[in-house]
N, CA, C and O atoms as a GROMACS GRO file, in nm:
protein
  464
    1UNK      N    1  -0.503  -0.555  -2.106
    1UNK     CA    2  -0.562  -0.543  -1.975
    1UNK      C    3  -0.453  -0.561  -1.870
    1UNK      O    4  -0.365  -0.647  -1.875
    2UNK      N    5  -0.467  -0.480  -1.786
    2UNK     CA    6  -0.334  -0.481  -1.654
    2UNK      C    7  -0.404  -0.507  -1.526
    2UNK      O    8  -0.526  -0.523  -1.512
    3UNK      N    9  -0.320  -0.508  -1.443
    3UNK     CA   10  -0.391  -0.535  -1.292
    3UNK      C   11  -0.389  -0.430  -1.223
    3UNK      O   12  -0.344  -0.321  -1.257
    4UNK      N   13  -0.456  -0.470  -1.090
    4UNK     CA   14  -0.502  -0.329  -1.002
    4UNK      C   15  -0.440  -0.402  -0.881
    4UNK      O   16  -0.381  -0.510  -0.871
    5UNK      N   17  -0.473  -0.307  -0.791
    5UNK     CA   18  -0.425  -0.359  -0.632
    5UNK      C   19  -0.601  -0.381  -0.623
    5UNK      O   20  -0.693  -0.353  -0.699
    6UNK      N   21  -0.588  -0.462  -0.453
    6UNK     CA   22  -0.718  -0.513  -0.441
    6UNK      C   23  -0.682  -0.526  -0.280
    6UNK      O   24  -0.604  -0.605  -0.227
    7UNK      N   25  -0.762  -0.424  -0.220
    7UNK     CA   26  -0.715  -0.458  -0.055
    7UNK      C   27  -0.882  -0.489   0.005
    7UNK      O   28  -0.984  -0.466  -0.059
    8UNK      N   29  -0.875  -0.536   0.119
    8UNK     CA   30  -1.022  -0.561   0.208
    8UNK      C   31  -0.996  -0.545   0.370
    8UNK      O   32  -0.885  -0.555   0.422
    9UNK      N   33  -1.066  -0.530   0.409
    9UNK     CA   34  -1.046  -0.539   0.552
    9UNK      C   35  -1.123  -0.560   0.676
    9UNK      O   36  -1.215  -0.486   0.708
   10UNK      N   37  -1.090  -0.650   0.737
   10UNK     CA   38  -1.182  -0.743   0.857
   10UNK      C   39  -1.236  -0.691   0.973
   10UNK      O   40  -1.167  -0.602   1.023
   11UNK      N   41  -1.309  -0.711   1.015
   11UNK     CA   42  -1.374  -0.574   1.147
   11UNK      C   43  -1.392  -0.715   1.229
   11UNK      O   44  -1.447  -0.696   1.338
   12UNK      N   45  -1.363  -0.835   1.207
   12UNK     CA   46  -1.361  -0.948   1.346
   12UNK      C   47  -1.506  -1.048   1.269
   12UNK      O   48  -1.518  -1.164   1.308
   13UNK      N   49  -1.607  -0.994   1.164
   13UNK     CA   50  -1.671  -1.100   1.114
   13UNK      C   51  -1.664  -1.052   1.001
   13UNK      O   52  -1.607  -1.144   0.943
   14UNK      N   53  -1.677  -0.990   0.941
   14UNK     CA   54  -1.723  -0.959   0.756
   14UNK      C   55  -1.583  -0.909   0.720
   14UNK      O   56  -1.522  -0.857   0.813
   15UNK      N   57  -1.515  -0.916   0.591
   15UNK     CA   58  -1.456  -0.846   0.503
   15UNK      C   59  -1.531  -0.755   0.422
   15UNK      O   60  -1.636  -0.792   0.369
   16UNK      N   61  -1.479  -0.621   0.405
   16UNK     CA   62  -1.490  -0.524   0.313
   16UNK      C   63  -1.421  -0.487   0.228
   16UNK      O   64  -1.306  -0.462   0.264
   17UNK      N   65  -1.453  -0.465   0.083
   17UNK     CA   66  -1.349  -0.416   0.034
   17UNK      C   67  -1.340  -0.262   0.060
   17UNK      O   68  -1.408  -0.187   0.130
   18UNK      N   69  -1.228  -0.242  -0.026
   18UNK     CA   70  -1.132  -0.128   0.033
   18UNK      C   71  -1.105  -0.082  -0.092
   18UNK      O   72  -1.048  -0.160  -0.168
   19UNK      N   73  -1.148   0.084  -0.149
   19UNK     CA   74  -1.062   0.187  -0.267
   19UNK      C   75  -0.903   0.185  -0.245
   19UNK      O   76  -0.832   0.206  -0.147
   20UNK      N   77  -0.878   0.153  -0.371
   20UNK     CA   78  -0.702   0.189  -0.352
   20UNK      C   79  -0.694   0.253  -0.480
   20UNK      O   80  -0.750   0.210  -0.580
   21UNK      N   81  -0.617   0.365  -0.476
   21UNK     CA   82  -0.572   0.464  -0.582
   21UNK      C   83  -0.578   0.401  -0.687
   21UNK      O   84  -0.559   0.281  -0.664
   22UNK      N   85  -0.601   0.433  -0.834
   22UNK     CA   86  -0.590   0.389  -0.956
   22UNK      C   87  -0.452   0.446  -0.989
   22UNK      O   88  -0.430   0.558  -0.943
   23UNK      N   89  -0.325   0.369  -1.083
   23UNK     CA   90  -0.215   0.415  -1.097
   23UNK      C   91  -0.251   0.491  -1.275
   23UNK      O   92  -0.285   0.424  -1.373
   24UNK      N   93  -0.236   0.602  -1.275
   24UNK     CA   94  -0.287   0.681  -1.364
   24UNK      C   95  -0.196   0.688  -1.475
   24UNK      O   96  -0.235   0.730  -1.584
   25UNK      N   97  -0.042   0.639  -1.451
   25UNK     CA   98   0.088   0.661  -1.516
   25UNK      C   99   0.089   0.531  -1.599
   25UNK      O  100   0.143   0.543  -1.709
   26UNK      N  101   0.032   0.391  -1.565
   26UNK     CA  102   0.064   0.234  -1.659
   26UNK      C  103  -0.056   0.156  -1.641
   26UNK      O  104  -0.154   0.195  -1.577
   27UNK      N  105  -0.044   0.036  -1.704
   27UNK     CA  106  -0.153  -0.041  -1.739
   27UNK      C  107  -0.147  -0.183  -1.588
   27UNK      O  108  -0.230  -0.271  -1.571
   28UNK      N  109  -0.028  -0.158  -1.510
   28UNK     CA  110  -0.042  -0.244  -1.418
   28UNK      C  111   0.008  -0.202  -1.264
   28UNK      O  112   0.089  -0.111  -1.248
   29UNK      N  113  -0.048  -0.278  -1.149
   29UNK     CA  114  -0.022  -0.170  -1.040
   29UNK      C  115  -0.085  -0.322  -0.910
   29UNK      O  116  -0.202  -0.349  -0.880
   30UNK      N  117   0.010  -0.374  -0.874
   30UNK     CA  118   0.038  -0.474  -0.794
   30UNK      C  119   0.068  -0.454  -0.589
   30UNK      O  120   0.161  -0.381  -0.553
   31UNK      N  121   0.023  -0.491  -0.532
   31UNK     CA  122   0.106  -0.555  -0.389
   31UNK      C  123   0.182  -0.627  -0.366
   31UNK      O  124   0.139  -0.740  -0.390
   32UNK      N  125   0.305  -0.630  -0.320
   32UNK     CA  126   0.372  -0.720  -0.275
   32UNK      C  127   0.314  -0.775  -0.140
   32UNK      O  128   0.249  -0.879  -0.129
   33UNK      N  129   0.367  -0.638   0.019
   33UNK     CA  130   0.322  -0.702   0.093
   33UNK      C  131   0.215  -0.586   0.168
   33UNK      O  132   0.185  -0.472   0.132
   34UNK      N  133   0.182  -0.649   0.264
   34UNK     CA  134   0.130  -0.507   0.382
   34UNK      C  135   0.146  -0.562   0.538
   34UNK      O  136   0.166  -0.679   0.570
   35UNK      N  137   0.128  -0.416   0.649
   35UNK     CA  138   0.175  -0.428   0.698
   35UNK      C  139   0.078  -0.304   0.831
   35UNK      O  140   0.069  -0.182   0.817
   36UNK      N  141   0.014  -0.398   0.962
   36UNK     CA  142  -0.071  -0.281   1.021
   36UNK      C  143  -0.021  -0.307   1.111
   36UNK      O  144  -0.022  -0.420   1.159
   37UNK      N  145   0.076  -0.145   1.190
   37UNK     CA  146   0.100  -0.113   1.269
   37UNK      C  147  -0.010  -0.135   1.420
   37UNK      O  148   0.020  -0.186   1.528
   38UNK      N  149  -0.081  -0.102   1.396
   38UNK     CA  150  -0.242  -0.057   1.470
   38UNK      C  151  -0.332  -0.086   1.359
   38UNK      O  152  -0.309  -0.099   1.239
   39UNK      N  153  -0.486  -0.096   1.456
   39UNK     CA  154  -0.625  -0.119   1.408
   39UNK      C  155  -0.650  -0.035   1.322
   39UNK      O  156  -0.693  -0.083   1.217
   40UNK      N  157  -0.638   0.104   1.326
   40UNK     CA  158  -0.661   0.172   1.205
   40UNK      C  159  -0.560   0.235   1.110
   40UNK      O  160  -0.592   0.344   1.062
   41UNK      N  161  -0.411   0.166   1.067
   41UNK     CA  162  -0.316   0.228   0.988
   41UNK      C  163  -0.237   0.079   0.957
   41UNK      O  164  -0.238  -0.006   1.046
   42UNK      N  165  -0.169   0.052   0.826
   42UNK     CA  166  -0.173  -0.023   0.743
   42UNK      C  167  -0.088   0.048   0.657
   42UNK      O  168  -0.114   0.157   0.607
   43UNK      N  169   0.022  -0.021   0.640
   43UNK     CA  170   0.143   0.030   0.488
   43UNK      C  171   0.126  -0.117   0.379
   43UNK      O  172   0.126  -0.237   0.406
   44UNK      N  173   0.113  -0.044   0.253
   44UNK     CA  174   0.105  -0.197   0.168
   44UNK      C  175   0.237  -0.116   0.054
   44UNK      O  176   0.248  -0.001   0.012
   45UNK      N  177   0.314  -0.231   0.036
   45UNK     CA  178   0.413  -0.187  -0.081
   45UNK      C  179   0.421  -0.307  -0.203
   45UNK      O  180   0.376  -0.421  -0.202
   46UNK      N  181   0.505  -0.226  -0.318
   46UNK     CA  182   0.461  -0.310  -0.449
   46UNK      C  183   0.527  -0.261  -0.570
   46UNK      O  184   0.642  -0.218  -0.558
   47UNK      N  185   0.484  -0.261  -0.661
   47UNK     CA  186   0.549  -0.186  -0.801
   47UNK      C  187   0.417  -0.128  -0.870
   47UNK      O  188   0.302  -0.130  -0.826
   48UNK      N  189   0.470  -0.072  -1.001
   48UNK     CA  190   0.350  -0.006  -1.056
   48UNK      C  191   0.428   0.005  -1.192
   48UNK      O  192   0.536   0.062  -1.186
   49UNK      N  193   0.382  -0.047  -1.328
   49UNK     CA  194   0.428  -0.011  -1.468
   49UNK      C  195   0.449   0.148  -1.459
   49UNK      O  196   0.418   0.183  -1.346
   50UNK      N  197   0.487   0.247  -1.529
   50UNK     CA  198   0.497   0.337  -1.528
   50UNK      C  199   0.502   0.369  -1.648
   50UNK      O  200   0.620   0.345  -1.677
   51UNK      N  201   0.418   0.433  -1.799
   51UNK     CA  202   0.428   0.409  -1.894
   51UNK      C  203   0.510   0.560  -1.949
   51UNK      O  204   0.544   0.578  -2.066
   52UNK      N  205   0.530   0.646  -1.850
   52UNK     CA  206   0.565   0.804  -1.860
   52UNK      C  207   0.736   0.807  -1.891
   52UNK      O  208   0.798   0.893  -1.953
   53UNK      N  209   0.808   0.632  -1.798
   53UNK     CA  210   0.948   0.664  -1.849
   53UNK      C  211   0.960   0.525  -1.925
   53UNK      O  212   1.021   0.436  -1.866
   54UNK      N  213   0.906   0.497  -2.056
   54UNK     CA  214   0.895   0.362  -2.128
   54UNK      C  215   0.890   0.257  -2.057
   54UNK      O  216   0.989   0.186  -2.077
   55UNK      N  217   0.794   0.204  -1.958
   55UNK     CA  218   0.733   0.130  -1.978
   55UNK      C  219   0.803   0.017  -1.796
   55UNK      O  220   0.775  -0.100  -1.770
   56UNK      N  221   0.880   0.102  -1.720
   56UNK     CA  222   0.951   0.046  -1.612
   56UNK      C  223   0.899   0.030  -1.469
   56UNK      O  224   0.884   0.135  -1.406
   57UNK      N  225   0.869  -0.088  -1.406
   57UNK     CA  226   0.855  -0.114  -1.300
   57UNK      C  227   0.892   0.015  -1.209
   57UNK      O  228   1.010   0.045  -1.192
   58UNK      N  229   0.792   0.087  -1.153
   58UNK     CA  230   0.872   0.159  -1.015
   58UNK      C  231   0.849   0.138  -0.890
   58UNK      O  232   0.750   0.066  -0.884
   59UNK      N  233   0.887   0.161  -0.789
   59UNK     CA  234   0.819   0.123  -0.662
   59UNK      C  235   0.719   0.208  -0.608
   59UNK      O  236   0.685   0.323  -0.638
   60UNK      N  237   0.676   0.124  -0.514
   60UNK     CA  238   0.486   0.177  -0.466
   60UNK      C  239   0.483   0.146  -0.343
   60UNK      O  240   0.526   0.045  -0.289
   61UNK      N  241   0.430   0.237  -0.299
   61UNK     CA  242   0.404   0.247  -0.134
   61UNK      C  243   0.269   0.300  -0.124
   61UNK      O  244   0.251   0.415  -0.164
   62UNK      N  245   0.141   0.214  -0.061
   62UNK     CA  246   0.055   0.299   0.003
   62UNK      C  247   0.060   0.319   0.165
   62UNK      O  248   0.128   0.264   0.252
   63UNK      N  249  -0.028   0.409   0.170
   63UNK     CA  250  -0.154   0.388   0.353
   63UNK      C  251  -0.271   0.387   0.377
   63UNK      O  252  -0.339   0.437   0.288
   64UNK      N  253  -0.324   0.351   0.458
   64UNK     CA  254  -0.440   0.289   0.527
   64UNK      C  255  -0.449   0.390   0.665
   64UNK      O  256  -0.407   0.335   0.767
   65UNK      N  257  -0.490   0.508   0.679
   65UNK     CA  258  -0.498   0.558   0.787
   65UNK      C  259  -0.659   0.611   0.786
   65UNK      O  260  -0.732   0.696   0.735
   66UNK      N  261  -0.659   0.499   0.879
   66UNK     CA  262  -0.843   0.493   0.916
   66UNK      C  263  -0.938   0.476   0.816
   66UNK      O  264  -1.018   0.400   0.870
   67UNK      N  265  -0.980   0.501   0.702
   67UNK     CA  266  -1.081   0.477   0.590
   67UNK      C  267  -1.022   0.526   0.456
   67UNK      O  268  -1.096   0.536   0.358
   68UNK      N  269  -0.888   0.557   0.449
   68UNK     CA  270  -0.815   0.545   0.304
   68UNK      C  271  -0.742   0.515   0.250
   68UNK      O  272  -0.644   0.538   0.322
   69UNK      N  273  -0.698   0.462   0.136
   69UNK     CA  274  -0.564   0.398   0.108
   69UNK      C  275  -0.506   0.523   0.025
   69UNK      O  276  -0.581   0.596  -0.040
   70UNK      N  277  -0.383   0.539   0.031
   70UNK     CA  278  -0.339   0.714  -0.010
   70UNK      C  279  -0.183   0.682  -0.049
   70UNK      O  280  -0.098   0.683   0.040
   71UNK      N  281  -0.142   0.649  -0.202
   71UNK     CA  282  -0.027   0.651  -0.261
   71UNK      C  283   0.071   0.737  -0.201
   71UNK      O  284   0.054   0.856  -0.173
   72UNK      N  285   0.194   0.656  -0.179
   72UNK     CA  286   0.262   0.762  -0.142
   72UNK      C  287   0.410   0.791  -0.227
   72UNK      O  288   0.443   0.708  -0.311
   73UNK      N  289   0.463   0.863  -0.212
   73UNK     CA  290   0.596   0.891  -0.296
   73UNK      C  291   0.712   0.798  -0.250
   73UNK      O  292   0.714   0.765  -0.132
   74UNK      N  293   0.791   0.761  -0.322
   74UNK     CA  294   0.912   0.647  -0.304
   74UNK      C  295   1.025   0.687  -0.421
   74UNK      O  296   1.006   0.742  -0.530
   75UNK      N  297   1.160   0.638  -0.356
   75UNK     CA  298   1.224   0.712  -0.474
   75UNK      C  299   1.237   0.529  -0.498
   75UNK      O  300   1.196   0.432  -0.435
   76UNK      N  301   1.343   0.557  -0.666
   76UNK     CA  302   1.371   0.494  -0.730
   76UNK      C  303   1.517   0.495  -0.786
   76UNK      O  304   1.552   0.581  -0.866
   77UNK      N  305   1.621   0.373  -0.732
   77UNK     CA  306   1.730   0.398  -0.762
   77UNK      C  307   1.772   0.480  -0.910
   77UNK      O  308   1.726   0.439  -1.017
   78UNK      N  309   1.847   0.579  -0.904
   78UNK     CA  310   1.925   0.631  -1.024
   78UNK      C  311   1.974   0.524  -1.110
   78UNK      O  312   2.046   0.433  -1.068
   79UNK      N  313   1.931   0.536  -1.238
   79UNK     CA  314   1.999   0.418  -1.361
   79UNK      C  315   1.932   0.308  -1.347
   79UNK      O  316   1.982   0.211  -1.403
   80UNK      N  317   1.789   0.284  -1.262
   80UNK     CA  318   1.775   0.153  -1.244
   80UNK      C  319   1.641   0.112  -1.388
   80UNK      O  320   1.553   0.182  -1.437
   81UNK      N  321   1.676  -0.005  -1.412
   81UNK     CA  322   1.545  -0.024  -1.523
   81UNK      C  323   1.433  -0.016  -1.454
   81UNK      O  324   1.352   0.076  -1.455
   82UNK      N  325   1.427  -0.163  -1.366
   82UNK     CA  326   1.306  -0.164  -1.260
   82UNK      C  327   1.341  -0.165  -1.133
   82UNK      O  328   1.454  -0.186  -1.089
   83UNK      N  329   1.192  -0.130  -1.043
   83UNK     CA  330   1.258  -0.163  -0.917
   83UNK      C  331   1.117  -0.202  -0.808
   83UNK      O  332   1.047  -0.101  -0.801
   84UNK      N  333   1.071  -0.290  -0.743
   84UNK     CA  334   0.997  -0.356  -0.683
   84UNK      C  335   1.038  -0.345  -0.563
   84UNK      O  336   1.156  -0.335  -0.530
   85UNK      N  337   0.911  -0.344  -0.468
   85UNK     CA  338   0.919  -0.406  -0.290
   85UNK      C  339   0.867  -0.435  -0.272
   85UNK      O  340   0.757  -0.389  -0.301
   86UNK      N  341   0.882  -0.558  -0.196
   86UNK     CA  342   0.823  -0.723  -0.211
   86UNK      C  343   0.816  -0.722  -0.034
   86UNK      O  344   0.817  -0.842  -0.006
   87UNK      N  345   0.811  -0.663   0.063
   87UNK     CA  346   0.781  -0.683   0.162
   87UNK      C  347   0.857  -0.524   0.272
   87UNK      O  348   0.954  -0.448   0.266
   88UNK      N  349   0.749  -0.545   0.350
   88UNK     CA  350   0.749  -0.415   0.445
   88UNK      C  351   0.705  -0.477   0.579
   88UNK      O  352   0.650  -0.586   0.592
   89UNK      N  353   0.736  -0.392   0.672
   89UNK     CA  354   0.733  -0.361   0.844
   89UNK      C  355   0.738  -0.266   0.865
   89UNK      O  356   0.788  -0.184   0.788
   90UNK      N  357   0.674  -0.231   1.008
   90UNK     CA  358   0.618  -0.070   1.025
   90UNK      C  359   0.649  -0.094   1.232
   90UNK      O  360   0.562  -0.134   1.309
   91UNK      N  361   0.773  -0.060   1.265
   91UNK     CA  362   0.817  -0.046   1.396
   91UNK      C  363   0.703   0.032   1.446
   91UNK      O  364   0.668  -0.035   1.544
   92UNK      N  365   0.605   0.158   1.436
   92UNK     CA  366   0.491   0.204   1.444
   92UNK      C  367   0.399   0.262   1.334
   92UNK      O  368   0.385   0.202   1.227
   93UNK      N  369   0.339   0.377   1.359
   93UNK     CA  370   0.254   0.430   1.231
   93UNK      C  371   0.315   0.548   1.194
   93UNK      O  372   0.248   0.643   1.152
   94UNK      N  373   0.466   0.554   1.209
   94UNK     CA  374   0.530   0.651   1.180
   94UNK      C  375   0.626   0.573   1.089
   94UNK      O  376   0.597   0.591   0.971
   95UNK      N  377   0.721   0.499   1.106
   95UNK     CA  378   0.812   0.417   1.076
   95UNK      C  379   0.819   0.304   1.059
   95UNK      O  380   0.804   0.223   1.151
   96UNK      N  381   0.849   0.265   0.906
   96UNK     CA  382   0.834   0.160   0.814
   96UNK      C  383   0.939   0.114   0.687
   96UNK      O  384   0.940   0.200   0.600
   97UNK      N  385   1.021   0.006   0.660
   97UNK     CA  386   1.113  -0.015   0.605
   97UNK      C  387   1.082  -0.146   0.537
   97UNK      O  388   1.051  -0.262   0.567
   98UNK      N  389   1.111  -0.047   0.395
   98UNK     CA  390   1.041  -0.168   0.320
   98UNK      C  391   1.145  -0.226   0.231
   98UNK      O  392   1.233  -0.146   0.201
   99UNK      N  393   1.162  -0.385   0.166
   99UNK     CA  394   1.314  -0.419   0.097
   99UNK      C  395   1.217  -0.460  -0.022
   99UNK      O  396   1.094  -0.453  -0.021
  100UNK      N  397   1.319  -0.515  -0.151
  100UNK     CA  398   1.299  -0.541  -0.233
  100UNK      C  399   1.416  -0.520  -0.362
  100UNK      O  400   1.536  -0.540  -0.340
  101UNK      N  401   1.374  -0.485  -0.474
  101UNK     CA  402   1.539  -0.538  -0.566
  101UNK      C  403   1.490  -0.427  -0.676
  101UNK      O  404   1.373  -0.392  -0.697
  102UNK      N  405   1.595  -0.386  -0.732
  102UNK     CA  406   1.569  -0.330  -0.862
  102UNK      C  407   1.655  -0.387  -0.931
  102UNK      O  408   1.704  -0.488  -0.881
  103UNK      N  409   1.720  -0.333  -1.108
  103UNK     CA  410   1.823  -0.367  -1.183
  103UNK      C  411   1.832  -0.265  -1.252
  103UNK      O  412   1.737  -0.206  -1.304
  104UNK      N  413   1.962  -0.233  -1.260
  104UNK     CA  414   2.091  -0.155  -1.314
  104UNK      C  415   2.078  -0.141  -1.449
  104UNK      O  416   2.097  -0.031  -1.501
  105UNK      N  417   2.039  -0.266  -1.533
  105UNK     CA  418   2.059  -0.299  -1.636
  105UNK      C  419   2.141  -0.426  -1.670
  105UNK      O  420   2.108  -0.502  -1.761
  106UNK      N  421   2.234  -0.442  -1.604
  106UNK     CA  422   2.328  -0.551  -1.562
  106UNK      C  423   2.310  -0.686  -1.452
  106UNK      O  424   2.355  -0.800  -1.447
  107UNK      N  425   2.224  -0.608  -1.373
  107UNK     CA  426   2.256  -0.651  -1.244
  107UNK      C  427   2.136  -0.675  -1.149
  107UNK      O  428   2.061  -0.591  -1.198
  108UNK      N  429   2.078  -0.720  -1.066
  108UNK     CA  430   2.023  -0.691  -0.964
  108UNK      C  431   2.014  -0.664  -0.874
  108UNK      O  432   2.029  -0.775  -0.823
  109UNK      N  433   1.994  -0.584  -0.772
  109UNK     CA  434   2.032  -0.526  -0.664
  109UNK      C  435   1.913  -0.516  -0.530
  109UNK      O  436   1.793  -0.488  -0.523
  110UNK      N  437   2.027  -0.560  -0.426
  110UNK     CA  438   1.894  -0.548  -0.300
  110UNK      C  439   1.871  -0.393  -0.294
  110UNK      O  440   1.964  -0.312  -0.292
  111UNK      N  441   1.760  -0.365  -0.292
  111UNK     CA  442   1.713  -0.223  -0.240
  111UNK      C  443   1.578  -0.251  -0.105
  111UNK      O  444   1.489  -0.333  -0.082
  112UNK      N  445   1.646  -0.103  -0.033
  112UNK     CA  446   1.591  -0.110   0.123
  112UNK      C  447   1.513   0.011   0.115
  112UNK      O  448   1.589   0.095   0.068
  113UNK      N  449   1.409   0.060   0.135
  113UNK     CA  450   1.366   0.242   0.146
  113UNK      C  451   1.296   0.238   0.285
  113UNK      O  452   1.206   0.165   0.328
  114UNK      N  453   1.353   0.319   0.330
  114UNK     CA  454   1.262   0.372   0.519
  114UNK      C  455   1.149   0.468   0.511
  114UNK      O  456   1.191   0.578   0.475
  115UNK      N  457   1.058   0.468   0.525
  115UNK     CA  458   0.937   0.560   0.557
  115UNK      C  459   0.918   0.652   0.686
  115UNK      O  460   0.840   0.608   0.770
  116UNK      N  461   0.976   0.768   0.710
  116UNK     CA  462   0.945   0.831   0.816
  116UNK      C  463   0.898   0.953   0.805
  116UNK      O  464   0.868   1.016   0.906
   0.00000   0.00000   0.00000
């Protein structure tokens, strides 16, 4: 059994939950952080197992623009085993820079990816 992401969201009295993509590629699929520009747009980033290249952490980026959460594409360092982002900021609902670490195999490494 693996995990899912799990988002909700506050309208000023009730929480709702919130659909977030099922990761169709591994058995686990996490948040690090999130991040709302504005009332209706929201970046959440994270990792996701990936069982398509044996079994490696990749990085995960969604959005939240107005009533959906919608996976988005992120690269993944060349040669890296895994690679995670553990926290994001969004200067508006255009632009967003998210950090976090992958490994080499050797090594660990800060990794930064910009969203524009």
């Amino acid at each position: 059994m693996g995990s899912a992401t799990v988002a909700e969201g506050w309208n000023g009295v009730t929480w709702t939950a919130q659909t977030t993509p099922p990761n169709n590629d591994g058995p686990d699929i996490t948040f690090g952080s999130v991040t709302c520009p504005s009332e209706t747009t929201c970046f959440a980033d994270g990792a996701f197992v990936n069982n398509l290249v044996g079994g490696a952490h990749e990085t995960l980026a969604e959005s939240w623009i107005g009533n959906t959460w919608t996976m988005l594409s992120t690269p993944n360092p060349a040669g890296s085993g895994n690679s995670y982002l553990s926290g994001i900021t969004c200067g508006s609902s255009t632009t967003c820079t998210a950090v976090g670490w992958s490994n080499n195999g050797s090594a660990d490494l800060t990794l930064v990816e910009q969203y524009k």
